[in-house]
N, C-alpha and C positions, 0 to 999 in steps of 0.2 A: 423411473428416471426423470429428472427436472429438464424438461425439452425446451422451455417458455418464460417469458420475464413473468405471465400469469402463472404458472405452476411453481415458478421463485415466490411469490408472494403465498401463493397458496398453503408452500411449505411453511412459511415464516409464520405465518398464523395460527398452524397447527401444532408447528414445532413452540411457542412462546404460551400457547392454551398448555401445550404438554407440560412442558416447563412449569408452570403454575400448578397445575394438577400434582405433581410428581414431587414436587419440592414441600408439600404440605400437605394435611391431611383435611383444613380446616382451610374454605378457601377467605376468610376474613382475617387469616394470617399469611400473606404472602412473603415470600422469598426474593431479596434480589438478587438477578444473577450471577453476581461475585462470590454469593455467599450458596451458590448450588455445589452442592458434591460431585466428585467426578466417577468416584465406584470404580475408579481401578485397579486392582493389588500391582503391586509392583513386588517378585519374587525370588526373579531368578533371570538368566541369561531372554531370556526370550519374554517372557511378557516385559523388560527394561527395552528393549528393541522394540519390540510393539506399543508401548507407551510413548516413546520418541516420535514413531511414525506417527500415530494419533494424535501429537503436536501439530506436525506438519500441517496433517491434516484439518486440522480447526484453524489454520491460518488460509492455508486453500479456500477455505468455506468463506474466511470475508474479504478476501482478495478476489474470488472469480465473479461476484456481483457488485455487492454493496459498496464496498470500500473505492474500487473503482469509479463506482455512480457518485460516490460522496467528493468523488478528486477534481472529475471532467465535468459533472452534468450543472455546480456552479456558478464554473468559469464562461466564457465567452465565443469556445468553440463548438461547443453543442448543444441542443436542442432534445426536448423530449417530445416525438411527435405521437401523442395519445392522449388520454383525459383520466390517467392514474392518478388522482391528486398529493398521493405521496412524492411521486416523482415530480408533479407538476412542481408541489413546494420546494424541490431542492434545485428546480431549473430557475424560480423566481426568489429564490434567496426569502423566502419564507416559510423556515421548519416552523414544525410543532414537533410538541413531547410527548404526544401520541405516535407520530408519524412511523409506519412498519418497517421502512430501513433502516430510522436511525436503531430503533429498537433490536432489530436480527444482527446489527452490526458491532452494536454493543454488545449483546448476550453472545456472540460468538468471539468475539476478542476476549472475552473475560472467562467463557471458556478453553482459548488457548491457555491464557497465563492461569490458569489450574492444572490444565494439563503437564506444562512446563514445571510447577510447583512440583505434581506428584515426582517427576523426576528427579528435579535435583532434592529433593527429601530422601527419595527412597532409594536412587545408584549410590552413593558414598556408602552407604552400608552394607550393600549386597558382597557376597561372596561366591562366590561359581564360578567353579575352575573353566568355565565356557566365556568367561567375561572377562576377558585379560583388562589389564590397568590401562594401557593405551585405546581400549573400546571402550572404558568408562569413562576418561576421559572426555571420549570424542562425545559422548550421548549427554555427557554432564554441560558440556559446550555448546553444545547445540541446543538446548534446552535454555543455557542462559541466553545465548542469541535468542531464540524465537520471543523470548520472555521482552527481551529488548525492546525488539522489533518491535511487538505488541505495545507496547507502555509509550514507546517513540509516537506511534502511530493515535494511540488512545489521546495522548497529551497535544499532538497537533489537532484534534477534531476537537475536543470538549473541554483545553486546557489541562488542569489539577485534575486528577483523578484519584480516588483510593488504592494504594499500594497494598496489595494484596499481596504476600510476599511465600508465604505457607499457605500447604494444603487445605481445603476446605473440606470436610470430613461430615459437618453438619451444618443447617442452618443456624446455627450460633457463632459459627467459626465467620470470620471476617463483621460479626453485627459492632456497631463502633465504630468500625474505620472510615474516617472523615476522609475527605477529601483531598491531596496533599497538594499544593501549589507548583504551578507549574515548572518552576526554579526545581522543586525537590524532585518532581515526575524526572526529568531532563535524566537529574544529579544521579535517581533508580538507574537510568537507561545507559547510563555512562558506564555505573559499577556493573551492572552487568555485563556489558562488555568484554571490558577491560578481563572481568573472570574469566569470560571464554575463548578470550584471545589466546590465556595461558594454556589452553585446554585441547583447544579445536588444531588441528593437522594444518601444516603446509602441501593444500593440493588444489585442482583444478575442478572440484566435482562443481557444477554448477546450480542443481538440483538441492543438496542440501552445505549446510554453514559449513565453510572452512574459514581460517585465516582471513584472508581475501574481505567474504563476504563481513567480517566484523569491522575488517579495518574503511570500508566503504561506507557502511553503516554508521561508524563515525566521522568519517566526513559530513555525510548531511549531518549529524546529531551539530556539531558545533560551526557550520552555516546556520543552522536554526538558530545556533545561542549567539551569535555572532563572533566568535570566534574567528578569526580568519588567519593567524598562523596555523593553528591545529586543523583547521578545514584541510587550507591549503598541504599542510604534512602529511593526513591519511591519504588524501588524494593521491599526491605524489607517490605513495609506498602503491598502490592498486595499479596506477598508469604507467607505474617503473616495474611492472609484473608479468613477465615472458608471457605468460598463461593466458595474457587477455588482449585485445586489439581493437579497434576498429574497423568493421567489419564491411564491406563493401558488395553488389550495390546493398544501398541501405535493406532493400526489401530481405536480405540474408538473414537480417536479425530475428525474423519470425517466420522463416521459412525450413529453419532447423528444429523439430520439433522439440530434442532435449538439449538444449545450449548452443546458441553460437559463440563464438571466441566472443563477444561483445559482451556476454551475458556470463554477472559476477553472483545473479542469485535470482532464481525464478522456480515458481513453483508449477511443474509437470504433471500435466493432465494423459489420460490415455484414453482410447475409445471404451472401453470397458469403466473407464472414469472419468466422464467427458465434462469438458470445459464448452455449458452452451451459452457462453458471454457473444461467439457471432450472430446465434440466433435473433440477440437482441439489435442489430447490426443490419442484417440483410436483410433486404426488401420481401416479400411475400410472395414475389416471382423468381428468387432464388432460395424459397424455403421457410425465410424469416419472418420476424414477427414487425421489425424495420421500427425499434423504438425510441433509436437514439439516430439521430441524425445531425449531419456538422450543418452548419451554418453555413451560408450563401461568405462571410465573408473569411472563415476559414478554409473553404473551398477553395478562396483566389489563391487566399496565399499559399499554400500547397501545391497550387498547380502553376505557382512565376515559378519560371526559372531561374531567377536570380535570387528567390527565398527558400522556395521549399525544393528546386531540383527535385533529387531522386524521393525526397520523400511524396512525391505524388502517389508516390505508389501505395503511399496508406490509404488513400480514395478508389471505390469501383465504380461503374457504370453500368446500369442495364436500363430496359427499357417497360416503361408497365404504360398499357393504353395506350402507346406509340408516342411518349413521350421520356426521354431521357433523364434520370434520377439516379444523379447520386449519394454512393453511402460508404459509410466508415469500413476500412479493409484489415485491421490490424487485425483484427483473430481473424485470416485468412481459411482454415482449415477446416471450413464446413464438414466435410467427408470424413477425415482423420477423425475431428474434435477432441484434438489436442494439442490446441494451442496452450501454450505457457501462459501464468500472470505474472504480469512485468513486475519487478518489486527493483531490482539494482542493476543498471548497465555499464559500461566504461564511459559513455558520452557524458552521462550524466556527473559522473569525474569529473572529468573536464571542463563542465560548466560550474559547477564547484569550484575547480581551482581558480578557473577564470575570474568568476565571483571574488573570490578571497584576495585572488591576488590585486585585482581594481581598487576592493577597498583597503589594500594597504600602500595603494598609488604605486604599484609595479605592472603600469599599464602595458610596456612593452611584453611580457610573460602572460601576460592574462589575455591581448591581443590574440597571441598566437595559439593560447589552450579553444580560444574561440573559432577561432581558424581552422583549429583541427580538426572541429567538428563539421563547421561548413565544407570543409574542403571534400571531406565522407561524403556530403552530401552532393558533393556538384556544382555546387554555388559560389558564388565571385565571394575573394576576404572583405574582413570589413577593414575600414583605416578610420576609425572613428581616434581620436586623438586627446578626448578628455574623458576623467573618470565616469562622469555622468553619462556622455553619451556612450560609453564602452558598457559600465552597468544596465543601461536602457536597452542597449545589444543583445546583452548577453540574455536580458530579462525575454526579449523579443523571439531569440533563440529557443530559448527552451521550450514557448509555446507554439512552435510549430515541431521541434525534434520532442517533443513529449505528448504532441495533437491531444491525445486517445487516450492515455494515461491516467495513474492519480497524482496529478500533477499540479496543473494548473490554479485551481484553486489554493491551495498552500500554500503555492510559490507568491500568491497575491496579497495573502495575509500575512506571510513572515513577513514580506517587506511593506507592509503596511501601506500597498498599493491598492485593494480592494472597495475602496471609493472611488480613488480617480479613475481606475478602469473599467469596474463593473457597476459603479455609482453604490454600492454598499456602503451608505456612510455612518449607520449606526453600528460602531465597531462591539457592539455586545450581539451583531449579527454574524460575526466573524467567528465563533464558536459554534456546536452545535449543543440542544438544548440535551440534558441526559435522561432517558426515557423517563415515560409517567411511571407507570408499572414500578420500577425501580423506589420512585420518589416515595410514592406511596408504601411502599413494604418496608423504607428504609429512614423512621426519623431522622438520623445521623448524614442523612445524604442531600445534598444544596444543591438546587439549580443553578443553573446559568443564569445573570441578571438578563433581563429581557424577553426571558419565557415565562 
């Protein structure tokens, strides 16, 4: 069992050697990971079920470390306190395309959207009277979500990416496939959707896709694109949804292990399949390894009350050599270790619609989506009165109701803030570079300018 950001690494290195070894026979012929097989039949009622779940699954895997580390340890709220030098480079805004996370994080997103492929390849033609039409459906939907998600997710870190769209059967299968621009990645992530909306159930499960979770999913997707009617419209369909609410005090949101009302789409851990993202969190006088740590001045602001209110509570304190040190609280549940990874809440709605609706100068509506969220929190409204300063709010907002999250960093390159506030001003730094390993096996596959 992975106890340790070093036992994360350790797998990554052994799992990426496996990888290599496994996908060839001949190691001066390598494989990239798009183009690895995934070996799993798809037959009948039950292995279509357990291939859905082992979707999930390979989304779990780069959501419970990497993906997170790729969102927060960028931006401005945290710190890496160790001398990993992979992590160092993603604290200093200086990858390489060697580096072991971007590496595990890539090879695991491209093994999701494999896994998703074998799906919707292989449920439209099964038959078993154990697989009624309405559970193919749902597994056919949930497969184009996760596929979404993934391709959303791959396209905000490294831009354009290869649409891998079918199964990968052999290393031949995907050799070719260029890179597709960022416009076309989006355009993939849209049509899938849109599929699964038709597909996926009207219900509240929060654990895996329903309705709900696609129509959220498209909110961000067209804030990204700048969209801001169609932002603003998914949003509204999610926040106008009995199902979901905000959630009060804030610390509720992650003190329910499988969904709170706030929570439109998170993926569940259990002790038997633990999430040890706090180990990386807590100090070594409550167990941890204490590797990510917030900063002196994300500290303040979490702890005013007139900013961060109740979200203090994402902050602990103990004490090591008689001196008092604080550390990040959101994966709360050392003992359980089964905290959720955050992927879609209702706040984050809200600050979407806010978002859209400022820049189509419906400041009073966007105000008040703003509000809503501060109000959750305990903190005085804002009356900011022009678009700019309402955007700069709203921008201010998310980085403290998102602290911890993969958040922050994105939010700074969509809006093409990632110079003036983290002083990144070579915006070919604003990408991530796509592994060497990859480059190398794969003429047909371009870097990022700047790596």
């Amino acid at each position: 069992m992975k106890s340790s950001l070093y036992h994360l690494l350790f797998a990554a290195v052994l799992g990426a050697s496996a990888l290599s070894l496994s996908a060839c026979n001949d190691l001066l012929e390598p494989t990239p990971v798009q183009q690895l097989p995934d070996g799993q039949a798809i037959a009948d009622a039950g292995s279509a079920r357990s291939a859905t779940i082992g979707v999930y699954d390979r989304v779990q895997a780069y959501y419970q470390l990497n993906w997170p580390v790729l969102g927060f340890l960028p931006g401005e709220n945290v710190r890496f306190n160790g001398t990993l030098n992979q992590f160092l480079q993603i604290d200093q805004n200086q990858l390489s395309a060697d580096n072991v996370l971007i590496t595990e994080a890539w090879t695991q997103m491209y093994q999701a959207v494999n896994g998703a492929n074998n799906v919707i390849a292989a449920v439209p033609g099964l038959s078993d009277p154990l697989l009624p039409a309405a559970e193919k459906n749902q597994l056919l939907g949930e497969a184009y979500f996760l596929r979404a998600l993934v391709y959303f997710d791959l396209n905000r870190g490294w831009g354009g990416v290869p649409l891998v769209l079918t199964p990968t059967r052999t290393k031949e299968n995907g050799r070719g496939t260029r890179r597709s621009t960022p416009a076309q990645t989006y355009d993939q992530v849209l049509t899938d959707l849109t599929q699964a909306e038709t597909l996926l159930p009207e219900a509240a499960t929060r654990n895996r896709a329903v309705k709900a979770s696609v129509r959220a999913l498209r909110a961000r997707l067209h804030l990204y694109r700048q969209q801001w009617s169609d932002a603003e419209s998914y949003a509204t369909q999610v926040i106008g949804n009995a199902n979901y609410g905000l959630v009060t005090p804030y610390r509720a949101i992650s003190t329910a292990p499988f969904g709170s009302r706030e929570a439109i789409f998170e993926l569940t851990f259990s002790n038997a399949d633990a999430n040890t993202m706090w180990n990386n969190w807590f100090p070594s006088a409550l167990g941890g390894q204490f590797n990510f740590q917030p900063v002196p001045a994300a500290i303040t602001l979490l702890n005013d009350p007139t900013v961060g209110g109740s979200r203090s509570a994402l902050l602990g304190t103990t004490t090591i050599a008689g001196t008092s040190v604080t550390y990040g609280n959101l994966y709360s549940r050392s003992a359980q270790r089964d905290d959720p990874s955050y992927v879609l809440r209702l706040a984050e709605q809200y600050l979407i619609r806010a978002e859209a609706r400022a820049k189509q100068g419906k400041l009073t509506e966007a105000l008040a989506d703003l509000n809503a969220v501060r109000s959750r929190a305990g903190v005085p409204a804002r009356t900011a009165t022009t678009a700019d300063a309402l955007l700069l709010a709203i921008e201010n907002e998310r980085r403290v109701e998102f602290a911890f999250e993969a958040d922050r960093w994105f939010d700074l390159v969509r809006t093409g803030r990632a110079g003036a506030v983290l002083g990144v001003t070579d915006q070919r730094r604003w990408v991530f570079p796509l592994p060497f390993n990859d480059l190398v096996a794969d003429p047909d596959l371009e870097q990022n300018p700047g790596y």
